[in-house]
N, C-alpha and C positions, 0 to 999 in steps of 0.2 A: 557826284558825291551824294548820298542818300542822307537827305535831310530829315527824314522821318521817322519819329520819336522810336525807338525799339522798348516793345514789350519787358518789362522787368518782372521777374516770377515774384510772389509774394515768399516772404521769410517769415512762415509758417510757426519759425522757432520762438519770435517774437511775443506770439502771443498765448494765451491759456488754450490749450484745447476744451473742451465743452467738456469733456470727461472730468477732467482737470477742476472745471470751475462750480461744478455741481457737489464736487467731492469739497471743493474748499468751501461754500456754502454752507451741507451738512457737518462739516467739523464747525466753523462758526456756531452753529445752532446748538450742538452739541457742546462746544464752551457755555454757547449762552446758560442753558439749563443745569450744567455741572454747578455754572458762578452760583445760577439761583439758589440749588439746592445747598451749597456753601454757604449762599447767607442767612438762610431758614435756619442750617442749623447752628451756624454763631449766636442764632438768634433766641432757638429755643435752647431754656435747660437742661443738659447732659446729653446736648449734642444729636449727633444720629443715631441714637440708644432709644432716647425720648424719642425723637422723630419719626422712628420706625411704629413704637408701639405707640404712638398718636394716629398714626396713618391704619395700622390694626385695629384699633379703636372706633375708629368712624367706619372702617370697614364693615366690622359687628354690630355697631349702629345701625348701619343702613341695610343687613340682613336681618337684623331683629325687626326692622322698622315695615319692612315691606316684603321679604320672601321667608323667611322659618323662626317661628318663635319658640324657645325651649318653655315649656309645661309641665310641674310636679304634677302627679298625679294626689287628690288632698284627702282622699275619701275611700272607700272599699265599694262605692256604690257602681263600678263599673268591673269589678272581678267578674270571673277569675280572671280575664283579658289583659285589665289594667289592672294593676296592683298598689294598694297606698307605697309612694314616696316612690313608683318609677317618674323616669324621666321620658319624657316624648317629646318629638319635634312637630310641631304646627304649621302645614301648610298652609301660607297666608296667602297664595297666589292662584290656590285651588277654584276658589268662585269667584275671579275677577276675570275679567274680558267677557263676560253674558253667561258663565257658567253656573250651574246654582247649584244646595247640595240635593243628595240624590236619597231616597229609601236605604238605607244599610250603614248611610256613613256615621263614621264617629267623628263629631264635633268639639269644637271647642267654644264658648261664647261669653258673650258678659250680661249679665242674668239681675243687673241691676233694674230695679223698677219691676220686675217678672217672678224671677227667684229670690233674689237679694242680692246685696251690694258685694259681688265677686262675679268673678270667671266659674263655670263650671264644664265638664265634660259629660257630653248625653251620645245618645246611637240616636240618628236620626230614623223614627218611624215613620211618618205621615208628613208628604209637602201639601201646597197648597191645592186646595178643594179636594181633598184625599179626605172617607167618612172609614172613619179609625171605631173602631168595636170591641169591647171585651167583654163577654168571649163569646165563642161556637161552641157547640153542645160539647166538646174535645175540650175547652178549657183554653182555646187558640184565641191569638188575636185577631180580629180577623180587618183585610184594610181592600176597601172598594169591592165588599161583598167578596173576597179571598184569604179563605185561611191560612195562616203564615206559621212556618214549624222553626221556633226558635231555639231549639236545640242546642245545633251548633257553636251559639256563643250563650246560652241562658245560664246562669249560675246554679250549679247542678243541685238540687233538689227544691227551686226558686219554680212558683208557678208563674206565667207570663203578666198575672196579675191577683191581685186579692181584691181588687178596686173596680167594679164595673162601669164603666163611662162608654158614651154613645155620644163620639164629636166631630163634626165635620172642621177640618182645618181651613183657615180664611188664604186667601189668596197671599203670598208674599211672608208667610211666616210656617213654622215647623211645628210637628211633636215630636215632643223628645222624650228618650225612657232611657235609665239605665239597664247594665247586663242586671244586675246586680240587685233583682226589685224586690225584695223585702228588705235591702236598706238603701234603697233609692227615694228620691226625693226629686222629684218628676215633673212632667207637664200633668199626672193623673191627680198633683197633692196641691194643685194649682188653679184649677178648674175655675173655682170661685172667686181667682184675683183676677187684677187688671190684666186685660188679655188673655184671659179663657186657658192661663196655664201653654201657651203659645207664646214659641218665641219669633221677632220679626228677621225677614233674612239679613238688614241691616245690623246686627248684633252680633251675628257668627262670626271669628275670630277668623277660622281655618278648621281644616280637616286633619285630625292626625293621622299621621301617615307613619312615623317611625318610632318605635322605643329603642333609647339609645343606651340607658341605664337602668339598671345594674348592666353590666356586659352580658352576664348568663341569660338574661330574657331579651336580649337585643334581636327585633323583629322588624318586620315592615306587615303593617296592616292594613290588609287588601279588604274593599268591601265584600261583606255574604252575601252570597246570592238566595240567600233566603226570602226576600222580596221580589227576585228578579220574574214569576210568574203572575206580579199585582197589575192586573189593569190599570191604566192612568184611567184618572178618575174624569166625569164625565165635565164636559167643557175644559179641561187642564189642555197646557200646552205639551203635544205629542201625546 
């Protein structure tokens, strides 16, 4: 008689397959989070109406806060480009990770202590150690000994300047000018304040990148290459 135990297959049926138990897991989890969301909005005021546009909320919190801030336009000093009382969107992520602004861009910044106690919108002309001049026998700007033909965006019968200044820009801050310069109010109307009418790169807001409003002028504003032949000025980075 064979007294030795006989092999018994396992019954397989018994237990969860792995499939099985992964799946009941994620449904667990997925109760968990449904109860949550249930008691949040037992919790808040009018339910998941509220909740949703709570969650909207901080959403555009935290894009205003750190990627596009919207921007009237408050002045005609940057026509015909910008116009009073458009709407632009402000890229606020343009000079962050080592980036910094460039010869052409339009900015946005807060002009407190400099210009005065607001935000304003300049073209950036001169970064740091850039020796900025007005004018060339031509009536041009001229920036690191090169004449610049501001045409393209100058407010048409606007000379590039009525104000002659001869300034080298400090390392870590900008000149600014409007399109718009016989009603612009500048880094040229400035010269004599704190900080030589320069603004520091700490201060820039963002670069405008979009006009959203009115619809009929809705654009995306690319920098001119109207600079793009300026020598980087001597010891500057690049």
């Amino acid at each position: 008689m064979d007294t030795e135990a006989q092999p018994t297959e396992r019954d397989r049926s018994s237990r969860p397959s792995e499939s099985e138990a992964i799946s009941d897991t994620e449904g667990q989890e997925g109760r968990s989070r449904f109860a949550l969301v249930s008691r949040i909005t037992e919790w808040v005021p009018g339910g998941r109406i509220s909740l949703t546009l709570l969650v909207f909320l901080v959403f555009l919190l935290l894009l205003n806060t750190f990627v596009l801030r919207p921007f009237e336009i408050p002045s005609g000093s940057m026509e015909s480009g910008l116009r009073i009382g458009d709407r632009v969107l402000v890229n606020k992520l343009a000079y962050r990770f080592g980036a910094e602004p460039r010869r052409g861009d339009v900015v946005v910044f807060d002009g407190t202590g400099y210009f005065g106690d607001a935000d304003y919108v300049k073209r950036v002309v001169g970064v740091g150690r850039d020796h900025v001049v007005c004018c060339d026998n031509e009536g041009r700007i001229q920036v690191n000994g090169r004449s610049v033909d501001e045409s393209t965006f100058l407010y048409p019968g606007d000379r590039p300047s009525t104000v002659p200044f001869d300034v080298v820009v400090p390392d870590g801050a900008l000149f600014l000018l409007g399109d718009h310069r016989s009603e612009s109010s500048d880094s040229r109307d400035h010269l004599g304040s704190p900080g030589g009418g320069m603004i520091p790169l700490d201060d820039v807001i963002g670069r405008v990148d979009w006009i959203v409003w009115p619809t009929a002028h809705w654009t995306r504003l690319d920098r001119t290459d109207a600079y793009a032949r300026v020598p980087a000025a001597e010891g500057a980075h690049g």
